[in-house]
C-alpha positions in Angstrom: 94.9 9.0 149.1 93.8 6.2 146.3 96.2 3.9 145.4 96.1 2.0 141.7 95.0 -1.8 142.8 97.5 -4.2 141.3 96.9 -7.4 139.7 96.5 -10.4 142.2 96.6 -7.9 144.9 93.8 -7.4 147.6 93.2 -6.3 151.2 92.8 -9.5 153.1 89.1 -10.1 154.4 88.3 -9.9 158.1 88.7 -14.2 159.7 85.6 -15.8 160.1 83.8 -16.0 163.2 85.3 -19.7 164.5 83.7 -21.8 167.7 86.0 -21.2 170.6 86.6 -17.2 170.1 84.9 -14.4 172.2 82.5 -13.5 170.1 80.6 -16.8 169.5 77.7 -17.2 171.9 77.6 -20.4 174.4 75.1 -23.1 174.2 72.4 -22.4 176.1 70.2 -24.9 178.3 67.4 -23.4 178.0 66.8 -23.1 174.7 63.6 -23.7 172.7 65.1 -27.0 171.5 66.8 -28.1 174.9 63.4 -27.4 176.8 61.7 -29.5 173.8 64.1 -31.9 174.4 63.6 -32.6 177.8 59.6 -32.0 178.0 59.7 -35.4 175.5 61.8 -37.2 177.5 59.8 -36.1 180.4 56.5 -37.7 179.0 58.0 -40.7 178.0 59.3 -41.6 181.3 55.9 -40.7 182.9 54.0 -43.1 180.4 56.6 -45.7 181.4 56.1 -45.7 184.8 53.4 -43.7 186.0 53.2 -40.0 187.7 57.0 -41.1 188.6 59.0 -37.7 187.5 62.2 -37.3 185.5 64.1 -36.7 188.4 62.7 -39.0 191.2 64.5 -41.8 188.9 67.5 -40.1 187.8 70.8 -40.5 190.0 70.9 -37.8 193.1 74.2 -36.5 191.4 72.7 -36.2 188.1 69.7 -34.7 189.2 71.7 -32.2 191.3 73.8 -31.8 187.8 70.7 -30.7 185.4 68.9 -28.9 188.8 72.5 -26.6 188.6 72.4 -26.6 184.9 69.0 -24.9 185.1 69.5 -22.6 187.4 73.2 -21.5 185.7 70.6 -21.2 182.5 68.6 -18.7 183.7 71.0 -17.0 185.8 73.5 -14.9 184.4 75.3 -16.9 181.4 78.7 -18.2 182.6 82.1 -17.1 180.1 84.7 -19.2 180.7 88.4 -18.1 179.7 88.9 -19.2 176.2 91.8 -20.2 173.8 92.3 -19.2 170.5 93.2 -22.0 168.6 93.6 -20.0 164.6 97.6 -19.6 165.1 97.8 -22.0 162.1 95.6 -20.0 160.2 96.9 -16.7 160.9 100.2 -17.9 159.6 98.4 -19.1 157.1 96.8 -15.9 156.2 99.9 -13.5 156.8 102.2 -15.9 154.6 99.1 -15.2 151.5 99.6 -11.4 152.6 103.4 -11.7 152.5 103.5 -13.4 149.4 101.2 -11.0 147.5 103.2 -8.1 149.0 105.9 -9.2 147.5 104.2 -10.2 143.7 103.1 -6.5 144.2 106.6 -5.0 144.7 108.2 -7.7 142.2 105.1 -5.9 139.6 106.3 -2.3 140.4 109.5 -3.3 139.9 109.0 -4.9 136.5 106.9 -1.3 136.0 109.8 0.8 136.8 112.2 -1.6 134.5 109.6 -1.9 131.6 109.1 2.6 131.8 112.8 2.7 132.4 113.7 0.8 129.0 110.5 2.7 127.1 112.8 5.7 128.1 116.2 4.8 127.1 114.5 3.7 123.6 112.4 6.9 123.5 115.6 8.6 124.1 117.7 6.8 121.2 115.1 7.5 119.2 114.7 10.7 119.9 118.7 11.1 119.6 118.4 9.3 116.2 115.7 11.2 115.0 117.8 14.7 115.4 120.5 13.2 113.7 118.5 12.4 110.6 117.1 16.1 110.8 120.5 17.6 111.4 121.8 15.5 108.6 118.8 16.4 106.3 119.2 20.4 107.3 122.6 20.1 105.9 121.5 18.0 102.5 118.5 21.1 102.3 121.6 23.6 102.8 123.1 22.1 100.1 120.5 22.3 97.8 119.5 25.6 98.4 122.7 26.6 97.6 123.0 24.7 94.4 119.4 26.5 93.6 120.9 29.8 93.9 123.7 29.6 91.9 121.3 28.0 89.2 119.0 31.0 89.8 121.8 33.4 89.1 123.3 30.9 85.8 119.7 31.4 84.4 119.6 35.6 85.2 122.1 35.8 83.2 120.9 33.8 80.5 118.0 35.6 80.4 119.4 38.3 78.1 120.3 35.6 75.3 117.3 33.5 75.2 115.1 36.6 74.4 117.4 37.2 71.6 116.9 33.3 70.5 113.3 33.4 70.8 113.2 36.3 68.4 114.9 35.1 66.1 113.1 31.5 66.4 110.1 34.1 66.0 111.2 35.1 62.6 112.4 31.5 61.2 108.7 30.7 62.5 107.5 33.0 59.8 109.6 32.1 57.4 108.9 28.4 58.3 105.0 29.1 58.2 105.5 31.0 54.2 106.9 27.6 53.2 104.3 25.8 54.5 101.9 27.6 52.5 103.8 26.5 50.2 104.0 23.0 50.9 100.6 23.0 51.2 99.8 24.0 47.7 102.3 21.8 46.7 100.3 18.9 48.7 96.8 20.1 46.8 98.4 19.2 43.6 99.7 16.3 44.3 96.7 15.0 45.8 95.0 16.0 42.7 97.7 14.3 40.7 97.4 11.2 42.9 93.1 11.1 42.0 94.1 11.4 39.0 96.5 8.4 38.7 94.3 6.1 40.8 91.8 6.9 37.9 93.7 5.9 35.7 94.6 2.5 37.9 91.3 1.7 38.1 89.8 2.1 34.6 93.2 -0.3 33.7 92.4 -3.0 36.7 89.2 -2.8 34.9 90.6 -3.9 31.8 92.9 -6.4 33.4 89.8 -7.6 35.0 88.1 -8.5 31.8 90.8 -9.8 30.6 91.5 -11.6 33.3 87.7 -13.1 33.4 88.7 -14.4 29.5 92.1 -15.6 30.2 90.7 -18.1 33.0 88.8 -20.6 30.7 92.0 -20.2 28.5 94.4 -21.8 31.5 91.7 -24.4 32.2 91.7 -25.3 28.7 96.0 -25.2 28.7 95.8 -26.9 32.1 92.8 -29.3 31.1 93.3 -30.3 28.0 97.3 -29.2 26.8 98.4 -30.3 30.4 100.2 -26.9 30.8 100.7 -25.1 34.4 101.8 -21.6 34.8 103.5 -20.0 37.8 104.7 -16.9 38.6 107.9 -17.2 40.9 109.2 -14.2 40.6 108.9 -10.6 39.3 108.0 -10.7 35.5 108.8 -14.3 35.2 106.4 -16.9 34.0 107.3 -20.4 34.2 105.5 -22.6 32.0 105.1 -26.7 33.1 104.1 -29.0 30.3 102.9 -32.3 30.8 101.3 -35.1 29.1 103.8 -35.3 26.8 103.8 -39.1 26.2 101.1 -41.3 26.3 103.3 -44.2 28.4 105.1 -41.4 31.1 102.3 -38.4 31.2 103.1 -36.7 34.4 106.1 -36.2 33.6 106.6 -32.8 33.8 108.6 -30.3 31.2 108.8 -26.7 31.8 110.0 -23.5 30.2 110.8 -19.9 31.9 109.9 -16.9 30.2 111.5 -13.0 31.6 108.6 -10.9 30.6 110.1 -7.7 32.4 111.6 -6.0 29.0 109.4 -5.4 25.7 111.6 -8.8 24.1 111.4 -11.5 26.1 113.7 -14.0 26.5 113.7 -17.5 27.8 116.3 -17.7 31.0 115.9 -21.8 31.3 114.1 -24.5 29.6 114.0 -28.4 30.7 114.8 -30.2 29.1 116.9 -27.9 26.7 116.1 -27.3 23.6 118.4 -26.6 20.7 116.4 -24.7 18.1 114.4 -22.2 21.6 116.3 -19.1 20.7 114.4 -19.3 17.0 110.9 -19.8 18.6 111.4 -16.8 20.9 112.5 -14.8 18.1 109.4 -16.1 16.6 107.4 -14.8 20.0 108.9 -11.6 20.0 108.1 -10.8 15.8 104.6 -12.4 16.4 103.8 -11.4 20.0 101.4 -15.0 19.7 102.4 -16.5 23.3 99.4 -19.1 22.1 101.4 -20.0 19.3 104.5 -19.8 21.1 103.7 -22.5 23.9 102.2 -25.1 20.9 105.6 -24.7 19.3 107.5 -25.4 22.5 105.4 -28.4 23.6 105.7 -30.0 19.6 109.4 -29.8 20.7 109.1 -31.5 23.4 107.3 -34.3 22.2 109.7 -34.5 19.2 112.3 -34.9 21.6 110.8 -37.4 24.3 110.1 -39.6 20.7 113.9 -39.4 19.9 114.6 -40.0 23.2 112.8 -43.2 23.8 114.2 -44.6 20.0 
């Protein structure tokens, strides 16, 4: 059966082969290298000392020592009873497998607690969840019933708003007739209104040209009389004289004129003037505004001479 591998978790690996076990072979006399070995020593010593061999100068118990050595070499190797010296490491080893054991139960544990609380949440949720739809169910009971009794409020309504749209139907055709009517009506006064606007325009016309031959007139009152007109308000015509005196000529004297009825009548004048009611009687008789305005500035420079006596 598989089992899922854990983190950090493995099988431990087989020791090492280690000198001093079973299965390590022995060193072996007769070797490549130990029979090297001794063939160079071999012709050393004969170049030394002649045709002498290795073993006629060795020690006897020496020479007895490498003769059994030889012979145990190509005999049947000898296995000597050995000791296994890896306790340290097996502790070593079993406290790694021990330890990792335990990381893995300590990891299925956390797994069990970690599932277990995804669960419990799953399950609150889940608990939640059927209270919101229990809770909506009711709130959709609700409605449906308010929907109903609106249904059955509107049945029986029905019945009385066919009766209004027919007669809304019949005020429609009585509202379209007038219409018609309206609409002629709206004809004639358009044509009425063209008619009018005619009539505005050929008289802008007019107040056009006269309005192109009363500007050099103002420049010649403003120029030469030293007389400004404004129009503050409605129908009202203020006229400003100046240049009165030689010795004080911007001094400034001024008239106001209510133009909005066929006589006109002078509402201020300053300085005042006793004899202004005669000269606008004058104006209205003559209908000379020319004339008018020299009269009123001779008056004023009759009375800025008495005044300065």
């Amino acid at each position: 059966m598989s089992t899922t591998a854990l983190p950090g978790f493995s099988t431990p690996r087989r020791r090492p082969m280690t000198p001093g076990r079973r299965d390590h072979a022995l060193p072996s006399f007769n070797s490549p290298a130990s029979i090297k070995v001794g063939r160079m020593l071999e012709s050393t010593f004969a170049g030394a000392i002649g045709n002498i061999s290795l073993e006629d100068e060795l020690p006897s118990d020496i020479a007895e020592g490498i003769a059994a050595s030889a012979v145990t070499s190509t005999s049947e190797e000898y296995d000597p009873p050995r000791v296994w010296f890896q306790r340290e490491e097996d502790r070593r080893q079993n406290e790694e497998f021990t330890r990792r054991v335990d990381e893995m139960v300590q990891e299925l544990k956390r797994l069990v607690r970690d599932r277990k609380a995804e669960y419990e949440r799953r399950t609150t949720e889940y608990a939640e969840r059927q209270s919101r739809m229990t809770a909506d169910m009711e709130t959709l009971e609700r409605e449906n019933s308010t929907i109903l009794s609106a249904l059955k409020e509107e049945n029986s309504s029905e019945d009385a708003l066919s009766s209004t749209i027919t007669s809304l139907q019949s005020k429609q055709k009585q509202a379209q007739g007038a219409i018609d009517k309206l609409v002629d009506k709206k004809k004639a006064v358009e044509k009425e209104l063209e008619r009018k606007l005619a009539v505005i325009a050929r008289k802008k016309h007019v107040l056009d040209a006269q309005s192109a031959k009363n500007v050099p007139e103002l420049e010649f009152f403003e120029k030469k009389m030293g007389i400004a007109i404004f129009g503050g308000t409605t129908d009202m015509l203020t006229f400003v004289f100046s240049r009165i005196s030689l010795s004080d000529p911007l001094r400034q004297f001024s008239v106001t004129v209510d133009l909005s009825q066929r006589e006109y009548r002078a509402t201020s004048c300053k300085p005042n003037l006793a004899n202004l009611g005669s000269h606008v009687e004058w104006l209205n008789a003559t209908r000379d505004f020319f004339g008018f305005l020299k009269r009123i500035r001779h008056e004023f420079v009759e009375f800025y001479a008495n005044e300065s006596m």
